[in-house]
N, C-alpha and C positions, 0 to 999 in steps of 0.2 A: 334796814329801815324798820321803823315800829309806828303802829297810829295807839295812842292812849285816850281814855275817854269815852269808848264803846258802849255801846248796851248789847249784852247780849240775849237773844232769845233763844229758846228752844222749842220743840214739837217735833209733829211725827210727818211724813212726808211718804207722798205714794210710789216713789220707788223703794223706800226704804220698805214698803209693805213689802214689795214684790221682791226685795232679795232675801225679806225675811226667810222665805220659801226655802230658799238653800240652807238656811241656819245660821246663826247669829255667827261663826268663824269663818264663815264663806267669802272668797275675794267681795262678790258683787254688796255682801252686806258692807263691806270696810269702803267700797269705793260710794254705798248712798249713807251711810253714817260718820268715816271718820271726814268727813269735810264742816270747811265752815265757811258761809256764804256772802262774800262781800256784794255791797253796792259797787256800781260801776266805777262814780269817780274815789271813794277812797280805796280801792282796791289801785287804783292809779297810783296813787302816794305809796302805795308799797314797793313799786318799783320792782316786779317778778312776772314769772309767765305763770299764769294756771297752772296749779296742779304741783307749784309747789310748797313744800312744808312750811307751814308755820305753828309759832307756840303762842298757845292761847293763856291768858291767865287773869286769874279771876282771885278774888280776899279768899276764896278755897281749895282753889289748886290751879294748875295746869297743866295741856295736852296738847301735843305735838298733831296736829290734823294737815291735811290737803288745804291748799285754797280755790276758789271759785268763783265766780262772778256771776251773781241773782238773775232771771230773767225778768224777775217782776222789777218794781221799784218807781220811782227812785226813794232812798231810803236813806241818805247821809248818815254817819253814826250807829249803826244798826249791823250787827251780824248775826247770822243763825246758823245753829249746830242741831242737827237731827237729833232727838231724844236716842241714848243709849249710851255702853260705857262711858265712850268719848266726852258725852256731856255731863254726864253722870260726876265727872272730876273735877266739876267746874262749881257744881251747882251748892247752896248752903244745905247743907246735912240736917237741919233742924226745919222739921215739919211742921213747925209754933203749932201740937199739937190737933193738926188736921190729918196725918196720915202722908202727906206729901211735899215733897223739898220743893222752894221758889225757884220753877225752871224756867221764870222770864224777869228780865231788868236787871239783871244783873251787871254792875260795872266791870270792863275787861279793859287788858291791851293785849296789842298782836303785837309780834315780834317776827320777821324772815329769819327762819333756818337757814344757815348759811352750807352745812353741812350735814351727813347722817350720824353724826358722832356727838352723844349721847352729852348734855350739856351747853349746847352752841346752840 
């Protein structure tokens, strides 16, 4: 299953402070950065349990993350990906001269990982 038409957002979030603590290769940092946060009901349409993979992909790349489901909301159309690598591959490389890449609005679709094999 895949939902296309997303906006993606990015930022920083307070557990991902708090796992920074162990260092950016540390399990607890992958489990509050590599996810990406759906609303409740299209996270429905994907039709999976939490927590598992999907591939995220944006006009600059794409990254295989966890999925999740937001406490806040409701937010139809809308996911977010905690600032770091993970978004990092997502995001337009070109800083239109300010020093920083557009880490929000960006258009995405999800796709479920159907498997761990590199490709699917």
């Amino acid at each position: 299953m895949s939902l296309d038409n997303l906006i993606l957002l990015t930022g920083r979030t307070i557990s991902q402070g708090v796992a920074l603590e162990g260092g950016k290769a540390s399990r607890e940092n992958v489990r509050a950065c590599g996810i990406c946060t759906f609303d409740a009901d299209d996270f429905k349409k994907l039709d999976c349990l939490v927590g598992t993979p999907v591939k995220v992909i944006t006009d600059y790349g794409e990254v295989v993350v966890y999925s999740t489901i937001t406490e806040e909301g409701p937010h139809q159309g809308i996911i977010f990906i905690p600032m770091g690598p993970w978004a990092n591959q997502l995001v337009n490389p070109s800083s239109q001269a300010c020093g920083t890449p557009t880490y929000k609005g960006m258009k995405a679709k999800v796709e479920v990982v159907k498997s761990g094999k590199k490709g699917e």
